[in-house]
N, C-alpha and C positions, 0 to 999 in steps of 0.2 A: 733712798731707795729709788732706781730707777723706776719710768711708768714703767716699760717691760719686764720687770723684774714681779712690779707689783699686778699687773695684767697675769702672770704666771702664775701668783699665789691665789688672787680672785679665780684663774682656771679650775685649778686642784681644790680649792675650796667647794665650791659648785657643784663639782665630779663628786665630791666628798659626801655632801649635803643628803641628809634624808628627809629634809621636808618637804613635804606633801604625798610622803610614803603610807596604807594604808594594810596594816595587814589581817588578814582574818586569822582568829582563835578556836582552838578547838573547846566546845565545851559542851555541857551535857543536852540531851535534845530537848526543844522549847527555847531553844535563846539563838541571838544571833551577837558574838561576839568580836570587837574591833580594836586593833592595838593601833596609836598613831604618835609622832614627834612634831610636835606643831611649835612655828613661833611664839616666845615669848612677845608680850605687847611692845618691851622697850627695855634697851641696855645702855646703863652708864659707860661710858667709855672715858678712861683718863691716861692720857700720856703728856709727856712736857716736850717731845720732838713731834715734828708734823707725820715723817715717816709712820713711826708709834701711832699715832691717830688713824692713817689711814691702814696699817696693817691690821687692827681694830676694826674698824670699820668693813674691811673686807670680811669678816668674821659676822659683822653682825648682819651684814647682805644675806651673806651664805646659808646663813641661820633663818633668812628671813622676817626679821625684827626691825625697830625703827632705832637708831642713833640717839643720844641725848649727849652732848657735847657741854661741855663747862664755858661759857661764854668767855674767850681772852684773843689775845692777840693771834695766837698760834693756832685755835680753832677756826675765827673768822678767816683767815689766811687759806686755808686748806679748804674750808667751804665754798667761798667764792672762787676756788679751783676749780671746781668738781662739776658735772654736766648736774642741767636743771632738775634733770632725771633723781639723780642718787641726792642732791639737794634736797629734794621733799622728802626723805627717809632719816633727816637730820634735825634734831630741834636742841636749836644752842640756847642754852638757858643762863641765866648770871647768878641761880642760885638752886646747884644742881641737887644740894641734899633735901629739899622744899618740891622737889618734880617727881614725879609715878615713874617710877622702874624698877626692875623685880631680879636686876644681876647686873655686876658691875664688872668692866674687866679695866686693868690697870696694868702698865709699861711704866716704873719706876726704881730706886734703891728701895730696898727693905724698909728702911727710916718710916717717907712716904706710904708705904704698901699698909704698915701698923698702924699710919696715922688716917689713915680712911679706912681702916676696919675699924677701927675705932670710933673714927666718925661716925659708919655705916652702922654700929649697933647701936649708936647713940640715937638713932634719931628712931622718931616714933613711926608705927605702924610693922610691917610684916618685915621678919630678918630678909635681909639682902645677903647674898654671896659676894665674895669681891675673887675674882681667878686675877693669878696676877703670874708676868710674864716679867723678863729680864728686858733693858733698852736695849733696842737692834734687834732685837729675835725678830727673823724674818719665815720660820718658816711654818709651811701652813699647817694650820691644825694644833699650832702653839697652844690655843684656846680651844681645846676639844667642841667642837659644836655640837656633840652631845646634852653637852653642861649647857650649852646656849638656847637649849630648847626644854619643848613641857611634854610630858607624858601624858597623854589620854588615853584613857581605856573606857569601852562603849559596851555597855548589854545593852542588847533589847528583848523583853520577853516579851517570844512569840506564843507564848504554851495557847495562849486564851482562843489562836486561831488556828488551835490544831497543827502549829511549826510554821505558818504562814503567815506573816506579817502583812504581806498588801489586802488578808480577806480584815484584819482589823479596819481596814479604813471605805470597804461596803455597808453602807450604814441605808 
């Protein structure tokens, strides 16, 4: 993948992106209600091509999330590519089913793809998703960033100040 190729897909991704979007809900009077798509804390990404990596990574920028990388050859390669900037959004680890992350996205053959679902239920704590894409898929949105994100939904009850939230905090 060229850089301008991959600059294109980081653009449309971005354009794409609705985090940090906040929208208000209609709901009965006494509340104040709020719908938002916020970043997950951190997403496994696994590819065996550098391209794969970083079209991954473009995804989890866009999403707003940090990187967690499988520590090998082809990831150090790609990292030390990359500006200091998107650098700290990346933590290459050497034993990535042992590290906190709550979605995995994977660039492989089917084989591979079963074989880390399988990993991924194996291991303890909370189920992991695994979104998996074909090698070479370049284009944006491969990995819906929908899926890349978390749903918050926000009441606040106002009843107690009469629909007014700021008189709750005259004390």
């Amino acid at each position: 993948m060229s850089d301008a190729a991959l600059a294109a897909v980081c653009d449309a991704l971005t354009a794409m992106s609705p985090v940090g979007v906040v929208a208000a809900l209609p709901g009965p009077t006494g509340e104040r209600n709020t719908y938002a798509l916020v970043p997950r804390a951190a997403i496994l990404a696994l590819a065996a091509e550098r391209d794969d990596l970083l079209f991954q990574l473009a995804h989890v920028l866009a999403a707003g999330a940090r990187a967690v990388w499988p520590q090998n050859a082809i990831s150090e390669r790609a990292h030390g590519e990359l500006p200091p900037i998107v650098q700290e959004r990346i933590d290459l680890v050497r034993e990535p089913l042992r590290t906190p992350f709550d979605l995995g996205l994977i660039q492989t053959d089917p084989e591979q793809v079963r074989d880390w679902s399988r990993r991924l239920a194996e291991r303890p704590g909370s189920v992991v998703s695994l979104l998996a894409c074909t090698p070479g898929e370049r284009a944006a949105g491969a990995y819906p960033l929908e899926f890349l994100l978390v749903e918050r939904s926000v009441s606040v009850n106002t009843a107690a100040a009469g629909g007014n939230a700021s008189l709750m905090a005259i004390g």
